[in-house]
C-alpha positions, 0 to 999 in steps of 0.5 A: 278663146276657149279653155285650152287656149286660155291654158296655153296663153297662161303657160307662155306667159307666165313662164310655166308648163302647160299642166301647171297652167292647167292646174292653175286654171282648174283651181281658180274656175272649176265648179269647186274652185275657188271663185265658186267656192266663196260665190257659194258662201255668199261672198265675193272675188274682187281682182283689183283692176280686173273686176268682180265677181258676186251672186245676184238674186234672179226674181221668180218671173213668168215666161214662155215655153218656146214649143207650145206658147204657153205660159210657164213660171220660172224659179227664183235663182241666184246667179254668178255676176261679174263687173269689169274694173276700170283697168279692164275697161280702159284696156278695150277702150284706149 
């Protein structure tokens, strides 16, 4: 599902027009969205059910670059997480 489809599957569902949708969709996972907002203040966005998202810390690592061989470090980073709730995972596994 891509994020058209996710739009139209919001819109049918929920019983809102596809704009609507559109802006729903926007506003929650854009890169200034909400959930990005409050991972960029360290918190995190639990959806009961559903599952979590948080920030973890990626540790500085050496790697390859995939062109020469050679050897290459990596930065630290953080990263977006996310964890599926129990009711997520019961859904895929009945």
């Amino acid at each position: 599902m891509n994020k058209v489809e996710l739009i139209e599957g919001l819109a049918s569902r929920a019983n809102l027009s596809k704009a609507d949708a559109g802006r729903a969709v926007e506003a929650l996972f854009s890169g200034d969205g909400v959930i990005a907002n409050e991972l960029r203040r360290g918190g995190r966005v639990q959806v009961t059910g559903f599952g979590t998202f948080q920030v973890r810390d990626r540790a500085a690592r050496t790697g390859r670059d995939p062109r020469t061989g050679q050897p290459i470090q990596i930065k630290a980073a953080k990263v977006p997480a996310f964890k599926a709730g129990q009711v997520l995972k019961d859904a895929l596994n009945p």
